[in-house]
C-alpha positions as CSV (number, residue, x, y, z in Angstrom):
1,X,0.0,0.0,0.0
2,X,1.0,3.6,-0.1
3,X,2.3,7.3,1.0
4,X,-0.1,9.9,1.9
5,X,1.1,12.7,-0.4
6,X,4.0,12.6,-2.4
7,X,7.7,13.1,-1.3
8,X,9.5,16.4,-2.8
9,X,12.3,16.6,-5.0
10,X,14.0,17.5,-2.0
11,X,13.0,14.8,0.4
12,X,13.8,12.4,-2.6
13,X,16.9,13.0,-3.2
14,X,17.9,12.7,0.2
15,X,16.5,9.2,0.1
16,X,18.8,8.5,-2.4
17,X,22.3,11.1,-1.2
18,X,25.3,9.0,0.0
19,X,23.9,5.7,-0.4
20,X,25.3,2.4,-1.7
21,X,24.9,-1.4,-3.1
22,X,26.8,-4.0,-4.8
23,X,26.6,-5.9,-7.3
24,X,26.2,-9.4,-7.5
25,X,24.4,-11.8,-9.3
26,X,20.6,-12.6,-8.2
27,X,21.6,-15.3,-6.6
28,X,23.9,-13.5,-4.5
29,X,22.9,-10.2,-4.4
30,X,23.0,-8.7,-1.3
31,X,19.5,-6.8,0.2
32,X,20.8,-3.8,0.4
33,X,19.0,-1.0,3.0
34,X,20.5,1.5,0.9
35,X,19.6,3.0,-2.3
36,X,22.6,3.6,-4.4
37,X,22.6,6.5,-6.1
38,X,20.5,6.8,-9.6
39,X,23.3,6.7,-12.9
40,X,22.5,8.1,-16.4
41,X,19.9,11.5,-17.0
42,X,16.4,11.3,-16.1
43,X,15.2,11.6,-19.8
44,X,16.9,8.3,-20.1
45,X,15.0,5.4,-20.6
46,X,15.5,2.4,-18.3
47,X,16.6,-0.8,-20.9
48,X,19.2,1.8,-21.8
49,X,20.7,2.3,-18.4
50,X,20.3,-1.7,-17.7
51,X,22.6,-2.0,-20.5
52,X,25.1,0.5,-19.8
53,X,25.5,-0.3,-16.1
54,X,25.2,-4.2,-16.6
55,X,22.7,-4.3,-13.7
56,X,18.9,-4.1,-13.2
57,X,18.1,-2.9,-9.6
58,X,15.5,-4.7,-8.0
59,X,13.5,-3.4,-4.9
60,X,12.8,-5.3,-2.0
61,X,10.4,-4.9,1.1
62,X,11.3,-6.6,4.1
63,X,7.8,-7.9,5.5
64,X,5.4,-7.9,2.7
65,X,4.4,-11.4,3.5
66,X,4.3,-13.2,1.1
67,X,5.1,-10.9,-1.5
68,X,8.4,-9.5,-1.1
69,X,10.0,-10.0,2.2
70,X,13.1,-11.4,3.9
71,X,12.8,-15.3,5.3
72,X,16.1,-17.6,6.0
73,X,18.9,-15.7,3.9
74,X,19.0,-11.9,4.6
75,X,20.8,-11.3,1.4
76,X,17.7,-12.6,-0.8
77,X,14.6,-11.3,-0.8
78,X,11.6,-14.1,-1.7
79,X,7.3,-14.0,-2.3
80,X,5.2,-13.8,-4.7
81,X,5.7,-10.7,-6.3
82,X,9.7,-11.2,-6.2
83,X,9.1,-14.5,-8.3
84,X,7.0,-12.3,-10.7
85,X,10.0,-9.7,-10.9
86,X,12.5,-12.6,-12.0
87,X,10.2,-13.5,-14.6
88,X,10.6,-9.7,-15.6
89,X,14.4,-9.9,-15.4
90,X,14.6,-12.9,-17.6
91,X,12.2,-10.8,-20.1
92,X,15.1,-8.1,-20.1
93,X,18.0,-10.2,-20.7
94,X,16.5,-11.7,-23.9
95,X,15.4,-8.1,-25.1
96,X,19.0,-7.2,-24.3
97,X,20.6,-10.5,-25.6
98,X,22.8,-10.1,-21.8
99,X,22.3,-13.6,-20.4
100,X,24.8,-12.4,-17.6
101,X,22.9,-9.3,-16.9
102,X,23.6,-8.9,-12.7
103,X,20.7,-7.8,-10.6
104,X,20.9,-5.8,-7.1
105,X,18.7,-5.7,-4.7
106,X,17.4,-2.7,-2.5
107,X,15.1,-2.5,0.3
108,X,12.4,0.2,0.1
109,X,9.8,0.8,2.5
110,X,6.3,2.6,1.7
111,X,7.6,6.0,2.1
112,X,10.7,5.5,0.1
113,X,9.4,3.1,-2.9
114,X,8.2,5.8,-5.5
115,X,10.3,8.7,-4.9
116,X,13.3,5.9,-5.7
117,X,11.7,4.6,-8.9
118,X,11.2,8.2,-9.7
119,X,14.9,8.9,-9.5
120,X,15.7,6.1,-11.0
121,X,17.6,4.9,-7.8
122,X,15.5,1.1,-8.6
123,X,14.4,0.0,-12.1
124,X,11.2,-2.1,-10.9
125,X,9.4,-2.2,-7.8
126,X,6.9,-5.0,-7.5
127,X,5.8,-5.2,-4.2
128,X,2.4,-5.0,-2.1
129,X,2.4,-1.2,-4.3
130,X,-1.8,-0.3,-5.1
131,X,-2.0,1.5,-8.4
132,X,-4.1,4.3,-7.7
133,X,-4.9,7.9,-9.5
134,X,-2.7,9.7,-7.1
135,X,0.4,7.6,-7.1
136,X,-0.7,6.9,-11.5
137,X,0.3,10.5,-11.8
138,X,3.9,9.8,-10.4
139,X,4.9,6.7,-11.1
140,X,3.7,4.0,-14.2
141,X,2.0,0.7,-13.3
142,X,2.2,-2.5,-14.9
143,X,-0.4,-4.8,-15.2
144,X,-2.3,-6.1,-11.8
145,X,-1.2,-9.1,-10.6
146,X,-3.4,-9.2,-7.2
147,X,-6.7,-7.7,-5.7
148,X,-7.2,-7.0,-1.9
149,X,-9.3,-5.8,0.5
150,X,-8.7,-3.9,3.1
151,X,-10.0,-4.8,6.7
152,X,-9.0,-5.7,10.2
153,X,-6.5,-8.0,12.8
154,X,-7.4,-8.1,16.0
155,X,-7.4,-10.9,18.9
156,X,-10.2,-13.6,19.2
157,X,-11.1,-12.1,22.5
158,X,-10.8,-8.2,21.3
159,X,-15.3,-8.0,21.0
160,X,-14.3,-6.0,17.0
161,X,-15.8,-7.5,14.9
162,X,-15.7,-4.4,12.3
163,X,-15.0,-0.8,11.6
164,X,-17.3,0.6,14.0
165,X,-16.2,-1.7,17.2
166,X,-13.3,0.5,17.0
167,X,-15.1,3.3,18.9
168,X,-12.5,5.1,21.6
169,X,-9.6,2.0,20.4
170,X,-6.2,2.2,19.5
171,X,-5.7,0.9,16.0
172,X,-2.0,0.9,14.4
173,X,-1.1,0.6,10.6
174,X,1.5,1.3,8.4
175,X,3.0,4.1,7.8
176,X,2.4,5.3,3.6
177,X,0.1,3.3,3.2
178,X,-3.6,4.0,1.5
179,X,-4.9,2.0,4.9
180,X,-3.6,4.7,6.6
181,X,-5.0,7.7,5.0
182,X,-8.4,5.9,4.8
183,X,-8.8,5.2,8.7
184,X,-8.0,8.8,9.7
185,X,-10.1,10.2,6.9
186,X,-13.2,7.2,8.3
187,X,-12.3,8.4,11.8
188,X,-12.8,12.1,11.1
189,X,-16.3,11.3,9.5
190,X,-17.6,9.6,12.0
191,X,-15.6,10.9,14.9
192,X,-15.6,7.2,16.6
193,X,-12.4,9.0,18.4
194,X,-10.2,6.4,17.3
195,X,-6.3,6.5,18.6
196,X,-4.3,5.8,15.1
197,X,-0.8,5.3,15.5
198,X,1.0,4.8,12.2
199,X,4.7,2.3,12.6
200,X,7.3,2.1,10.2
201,X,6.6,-1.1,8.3
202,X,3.9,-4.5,8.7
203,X,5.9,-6.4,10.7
204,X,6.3,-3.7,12.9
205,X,2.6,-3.0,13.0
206,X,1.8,-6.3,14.3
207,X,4.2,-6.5,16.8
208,X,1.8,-3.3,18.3
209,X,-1.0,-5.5,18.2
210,X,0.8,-8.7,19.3
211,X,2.1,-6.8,22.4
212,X,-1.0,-4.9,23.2
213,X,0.1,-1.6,22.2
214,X,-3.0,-1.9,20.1
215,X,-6.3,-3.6,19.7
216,X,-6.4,-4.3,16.1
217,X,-4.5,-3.7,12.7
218,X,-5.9,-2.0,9.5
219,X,-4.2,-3.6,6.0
220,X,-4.8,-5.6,3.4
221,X,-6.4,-9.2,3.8
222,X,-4.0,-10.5,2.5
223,X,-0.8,-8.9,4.4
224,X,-3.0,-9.2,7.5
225,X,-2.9,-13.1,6.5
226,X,0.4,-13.8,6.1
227,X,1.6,-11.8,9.6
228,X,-1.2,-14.1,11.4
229,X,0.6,-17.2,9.5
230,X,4.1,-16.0,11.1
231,X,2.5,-15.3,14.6
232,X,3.3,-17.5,17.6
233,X,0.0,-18.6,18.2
234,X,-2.1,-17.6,14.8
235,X,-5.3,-18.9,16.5
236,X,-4.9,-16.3,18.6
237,X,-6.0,-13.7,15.7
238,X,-8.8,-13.1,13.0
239,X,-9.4,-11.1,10.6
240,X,-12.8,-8.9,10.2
241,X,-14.8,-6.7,9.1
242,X,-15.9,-5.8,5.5
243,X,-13.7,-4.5,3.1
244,X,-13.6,-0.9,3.1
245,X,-11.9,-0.6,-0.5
246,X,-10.7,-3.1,-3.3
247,X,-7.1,-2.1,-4.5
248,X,-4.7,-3.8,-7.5
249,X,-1.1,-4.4,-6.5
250,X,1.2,-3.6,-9.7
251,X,4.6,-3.3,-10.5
252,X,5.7,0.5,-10.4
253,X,8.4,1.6,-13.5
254,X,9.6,5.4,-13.9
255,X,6.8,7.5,-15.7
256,X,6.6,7.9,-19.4
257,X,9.0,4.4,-20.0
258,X,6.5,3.0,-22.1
259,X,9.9,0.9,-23.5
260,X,10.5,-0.7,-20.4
261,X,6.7,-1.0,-19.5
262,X,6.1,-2.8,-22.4
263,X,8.8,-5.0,-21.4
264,X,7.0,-5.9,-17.6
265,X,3.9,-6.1,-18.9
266,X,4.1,-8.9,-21.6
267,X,6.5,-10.7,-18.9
268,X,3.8,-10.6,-17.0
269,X,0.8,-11.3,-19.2
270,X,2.9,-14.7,-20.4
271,X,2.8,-16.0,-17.1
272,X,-0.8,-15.7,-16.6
273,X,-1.6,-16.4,-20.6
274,X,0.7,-19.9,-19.9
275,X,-0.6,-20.5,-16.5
276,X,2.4,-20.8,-14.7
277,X,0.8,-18.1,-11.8
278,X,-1.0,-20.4,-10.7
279,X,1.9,-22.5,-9.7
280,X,3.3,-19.7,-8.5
281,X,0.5,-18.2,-6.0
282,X,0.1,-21.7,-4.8
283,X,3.4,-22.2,-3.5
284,X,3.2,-18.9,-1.4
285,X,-0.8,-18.8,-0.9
286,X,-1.5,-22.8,-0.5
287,X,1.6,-24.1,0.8
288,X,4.0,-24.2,3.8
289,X,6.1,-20.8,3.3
290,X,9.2,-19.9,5.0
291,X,10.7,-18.8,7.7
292,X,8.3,-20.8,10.0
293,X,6.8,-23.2,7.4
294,X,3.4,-21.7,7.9
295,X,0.4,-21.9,5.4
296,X,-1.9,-19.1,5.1
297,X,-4.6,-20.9,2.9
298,X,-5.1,-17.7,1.2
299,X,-7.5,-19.1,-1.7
300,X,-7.1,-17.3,-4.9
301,X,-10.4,-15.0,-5.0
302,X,-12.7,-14.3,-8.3
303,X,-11.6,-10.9,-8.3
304,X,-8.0,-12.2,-8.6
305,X,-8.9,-15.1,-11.5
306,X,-10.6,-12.3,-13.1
307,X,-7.7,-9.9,-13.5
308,X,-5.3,-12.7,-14.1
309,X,-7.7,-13.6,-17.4
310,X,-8.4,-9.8,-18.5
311,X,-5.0,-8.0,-17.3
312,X,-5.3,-4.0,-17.1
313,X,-2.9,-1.2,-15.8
314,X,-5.8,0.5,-15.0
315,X,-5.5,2.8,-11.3
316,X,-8.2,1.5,-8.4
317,X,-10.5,4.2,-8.5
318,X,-11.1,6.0,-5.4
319,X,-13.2,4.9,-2.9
């Protein structure tokens, strides 16, 4: 999910001053917390700057479960939408004709992610990113390649069973994200004097929640799934109420790269056309996943098998 408002040139660059990565081959590559710094002009397009520098740059959350995240091996991010991005990598290296093209990795959080596609800091960010009007105008979207809803964690015990159980409660959720601005702009309408606090990332949220610091969590089903699957006692939580919006995940390239977009998107669309994503979201949706070997039994939903057979790039309308 995403920022509020937009980071400024300013704030961007920043992000992006003084920082490094290495490179290494995707098997190798290290996960990098720090963006290295953006090579080549901004009018140049991204296949161009692959090729020059030898390297596509890759970035990474660290607990978008089961998405993009980091499980057993710190240096290697792994999920769902990481597998996806390898399909787009071996797209580019047969564009390219550079079998040995490298790949770097670089963690981004949801403050972070589009100001550093924007500046060119990471080629491709395929994450848990919804493409929406506001973010459409900064950043390009590839195709979908999930649908969520966004609802509620809480304990068992808790008595929420939805949005308006949360009534005088504290309620954490991540920082950036389009859960965020949604709860404080639900809170103000119907003054239900909710206590928001916003933490820096999912995993961090749910600690909150796990340690009582809060009495439920606002995300997407299906993040909220996969940090109940990682809990230490996941029968301990549920997840409630109706959805409050319906969002598309895609994979965010600089704006105006219609080169390089063309390039994600038929990556993409071949994997579903072939159906080989079905193999792919059952082994992080159906099966035992790492670090803890946990299943979330996320069953693919109509919405999904819709997009996957009738791909757009199309933004979630506002809600």
């Amino acid at each position: 999910m995403f920022q509020l408002k937009p980071l400024s040139f300013g704030l961007a660059m920043v992000a992006a001053v003084g920082l490094t990565a290495c490179n290494k081959p995707a098997e190798q590559a290290a996960a990098d917390p720090a963006a290295a710094p953006a090579t080549g002009s901004s009018t140049q397009g991204t296949l161009e700057k692959i090729k020059q520098s030898g390297t596509i740059v890759l970035a990474h959350r660290d607990s978008s479960i089961p998405f993009s995240y980091i499980a057993d091996n710190p240096n290697q991010p792994v999920g769902y939408a990481h597998d996806l991005q390898l399909k787009v990598v071996e797209a580019v290296k047969e564009k390219l004709q550079m079998p040995d093209l490298k790949v770097r990795y670089n963690l981004v959080t949801s403050q972070t992610r589009i100001p550093l596609v924007q500046n060119g800091t990471v080629d491709l960010e395929c994450g848990s990113t919804t493409n929406n009007e506001e973010r459409a105008q900064q950043v390009d979207f590839s195709v979908g390649f999930f649908e969520i809803g966004t609802r509620l964690l809480t304990a068992t015990d808790s008595g929420i069973n939805g949005f308006d159980d949360l009534a005088g409660k504290t309620l954490v959720t991540t920082a950036g994200t389009t859960s965020e601005r949604y709860i404080r702009q639900f809170n103000d309408e119907k003054q239900l004097n909710i206590n928001i606090i916003s933490a820096k990332d999912h995993g961090e949220s749910f600690l909150m929640l796990e340690n009582g610091r809060a009495q439920a969590f606002m995300m997407d089903d299906v993040l909220l799934a996969g940090e109940k699957a990682k809990a230490k006692d996941p029968a301990k939580w549920q997840i409630v109420g109706e959805p409050q919006s319906f969002e598309i995940y895609g994979c965010m390239v600089r704006k105006g790269d219609s080169e390089f977009k063309a390039v994600v998107d038929d990556a993409l669309k071949a994997v579903y056309a072939s159906g080989e994503i079905n193999s792919i979201y059952d082994k992080w949706f159906m099966q035992p996943i790492p670090p803890k070997n946990v299943n979330m039994q996320f069953t693919m939903s109509d919405n999904l098998k819709n997009l996957l057979a009738n791909p757009t790039d199309q933004p979630t309308q506002a809600q």
